[in-house]
C-alpha positions in Angstrom: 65.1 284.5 1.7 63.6 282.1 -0.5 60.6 279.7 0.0 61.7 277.4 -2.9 64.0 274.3 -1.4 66.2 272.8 -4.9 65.2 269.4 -5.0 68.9 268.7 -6.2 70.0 270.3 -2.7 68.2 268.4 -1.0 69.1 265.1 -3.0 72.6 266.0 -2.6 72.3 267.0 0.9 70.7 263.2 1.4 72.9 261.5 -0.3 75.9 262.5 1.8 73.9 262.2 4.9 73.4 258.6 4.0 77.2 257.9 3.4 77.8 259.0 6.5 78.3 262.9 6.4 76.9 264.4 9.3 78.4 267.6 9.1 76.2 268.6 5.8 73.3 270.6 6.1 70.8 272.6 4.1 71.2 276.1 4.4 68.6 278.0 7.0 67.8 280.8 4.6 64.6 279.0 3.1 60.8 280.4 4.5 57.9 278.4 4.7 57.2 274.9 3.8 60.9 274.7 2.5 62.5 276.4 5.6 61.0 274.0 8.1 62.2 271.1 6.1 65.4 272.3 6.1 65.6 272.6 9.7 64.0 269.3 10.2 66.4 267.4 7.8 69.3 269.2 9.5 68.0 268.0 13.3 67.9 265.0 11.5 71.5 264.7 10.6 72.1 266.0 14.0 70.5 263.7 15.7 72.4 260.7 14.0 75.4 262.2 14.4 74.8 262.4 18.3 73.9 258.8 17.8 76.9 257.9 15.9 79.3 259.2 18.7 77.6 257.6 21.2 77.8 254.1 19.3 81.5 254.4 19.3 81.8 255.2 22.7 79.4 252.8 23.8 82.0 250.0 21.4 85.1 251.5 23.1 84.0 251.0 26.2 82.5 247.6 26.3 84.8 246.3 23.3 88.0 247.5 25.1 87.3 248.1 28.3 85.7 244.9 29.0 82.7 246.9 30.6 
């Protein structure tokens, strides 16, 4: 257990998150400060990637469907 989040994790973990990789994550070993941004950046990436499903199925059914 650490309480010291990389910065270049973080940036890395970011940077995929914004092209689109929402199956990266920062790891949930990090304690204080560091641990609860880690599990807030990683709801975050959850979140979108909920959204992201949810866009394409919305699309498919109104864009194919016709609904």
């Amino acid at each position: 257990m650490t309480d010291v989040l990389p910065a270049a994790l973080v940036l890395s973990t970011l940077r995929a998150f914004k092209r689109g990789d929402f199956e990266v994550s920062l790891p949930l070993e990090f304690t204080g400060i560091a641990g609860e941004i880690a599990e807030e950046l990683n709801a975050a990436i959850d979140t979108n990637r909920r959204l992201a499903l949810e866009l394409a199925r919305v699309s498919t059914v109104v864009g194919k469907e016709g609904k």
